[in-house]
C-alpha positions as CSV (number, residue, x, y, z in Angstrom):
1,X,34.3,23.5,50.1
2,X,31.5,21.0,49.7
3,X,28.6,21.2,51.4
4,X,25.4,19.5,51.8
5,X,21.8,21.1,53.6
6,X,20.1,18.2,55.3
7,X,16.6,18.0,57.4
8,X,16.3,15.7,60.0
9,X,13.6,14.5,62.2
10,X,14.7,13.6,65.5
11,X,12.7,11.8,68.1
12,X,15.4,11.0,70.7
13,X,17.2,14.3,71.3
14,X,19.5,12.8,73.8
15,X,20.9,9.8,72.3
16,X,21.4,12.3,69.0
17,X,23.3,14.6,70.9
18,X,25.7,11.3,72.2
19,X,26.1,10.7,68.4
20,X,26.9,14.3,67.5
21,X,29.6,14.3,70.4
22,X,31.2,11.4,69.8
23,X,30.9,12.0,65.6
24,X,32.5,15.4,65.9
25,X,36.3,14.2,66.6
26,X,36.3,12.4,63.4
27,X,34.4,14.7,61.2
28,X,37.5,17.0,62.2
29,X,39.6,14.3,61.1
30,X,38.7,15.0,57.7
31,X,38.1,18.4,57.8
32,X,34.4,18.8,58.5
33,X,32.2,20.5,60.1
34,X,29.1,22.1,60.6
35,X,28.3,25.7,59.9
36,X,24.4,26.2,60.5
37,X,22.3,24.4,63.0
38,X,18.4,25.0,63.8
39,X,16.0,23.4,65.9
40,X,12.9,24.1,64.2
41,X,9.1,23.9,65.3
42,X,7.2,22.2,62.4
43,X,7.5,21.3,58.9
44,X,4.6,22.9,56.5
45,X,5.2,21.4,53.1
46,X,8.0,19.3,52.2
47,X,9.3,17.0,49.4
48,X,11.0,14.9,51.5
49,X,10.4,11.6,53.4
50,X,10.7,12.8,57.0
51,X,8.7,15.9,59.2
52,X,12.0,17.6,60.3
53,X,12.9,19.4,63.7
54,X,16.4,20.2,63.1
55,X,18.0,21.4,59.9
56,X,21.7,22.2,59.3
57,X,24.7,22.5,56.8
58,X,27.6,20.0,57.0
59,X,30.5,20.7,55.3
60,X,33.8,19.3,54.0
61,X,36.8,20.6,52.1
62,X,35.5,18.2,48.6
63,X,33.2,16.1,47.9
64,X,36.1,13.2,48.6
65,X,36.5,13.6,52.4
66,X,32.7,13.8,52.6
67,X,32.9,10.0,50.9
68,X,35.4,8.8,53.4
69,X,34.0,10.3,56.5
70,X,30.6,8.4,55.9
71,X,32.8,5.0,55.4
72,X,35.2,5.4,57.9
73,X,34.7,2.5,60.1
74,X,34.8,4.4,63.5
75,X,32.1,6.5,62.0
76,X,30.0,3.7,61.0
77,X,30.1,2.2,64.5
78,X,28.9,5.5,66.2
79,X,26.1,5.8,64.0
80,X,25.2,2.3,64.6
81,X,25.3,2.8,68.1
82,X,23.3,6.5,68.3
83,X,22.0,7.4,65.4
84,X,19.7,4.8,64.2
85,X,18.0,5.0,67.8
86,X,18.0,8.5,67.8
87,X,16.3,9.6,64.3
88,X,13.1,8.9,62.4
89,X,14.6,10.1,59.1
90,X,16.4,12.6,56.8
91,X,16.4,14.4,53.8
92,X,19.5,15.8,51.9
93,X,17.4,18.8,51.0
94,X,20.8,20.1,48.7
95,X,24.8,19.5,48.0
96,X,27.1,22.0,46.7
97,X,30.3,23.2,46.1
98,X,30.8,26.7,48.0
């Protein structure tokens, strides 16, 4: 299983939670999902680029699917439409084989 940990920072909660609905049928399609996911208060120190308020693990059976998920055009069009309104930024704090 592959799997990546990635902070977000959200600043439209309800458009995000349009994209993760209508994301989730296709990140089935190639066997994904997501096995944490926190809503969290504030970020005190941080490498990154964004302040997140949500963190979670994605995961996919290889490091392939993961590849053609993010290019599948279906995808692409969803996150046009949802998630560029939706989020201020993210960090792919860590990827990993599990």
């Amino acid at each position: 299983m592959y799997e990546m940990l990635v902070a977000m920072e959200i600043h439209n909660s309800e458009r995000y939670a349009k994209y993760r609905e209508a994301m989730k049928p296709i990140l089935r399609q190639y066997g994904g999902g997501f096995s944490n996911d926190f809503h969290i208060a504030a970020t005190l120190q941080t490498e990154g680029q964004c302040q997140a308020n949500r963190l979670f693990t994605i995961y996919f059976p290889d490091q392939a699917s993961m590849e053609s998920f993010f290019s599948d055009t279906e995808y692409v069009e969803i996150k046009a439409r949802y998630f560029e309104d939706s989020v201020s930024g993210f960090d792919i704090l860590a990827s990993y084989t599990r």
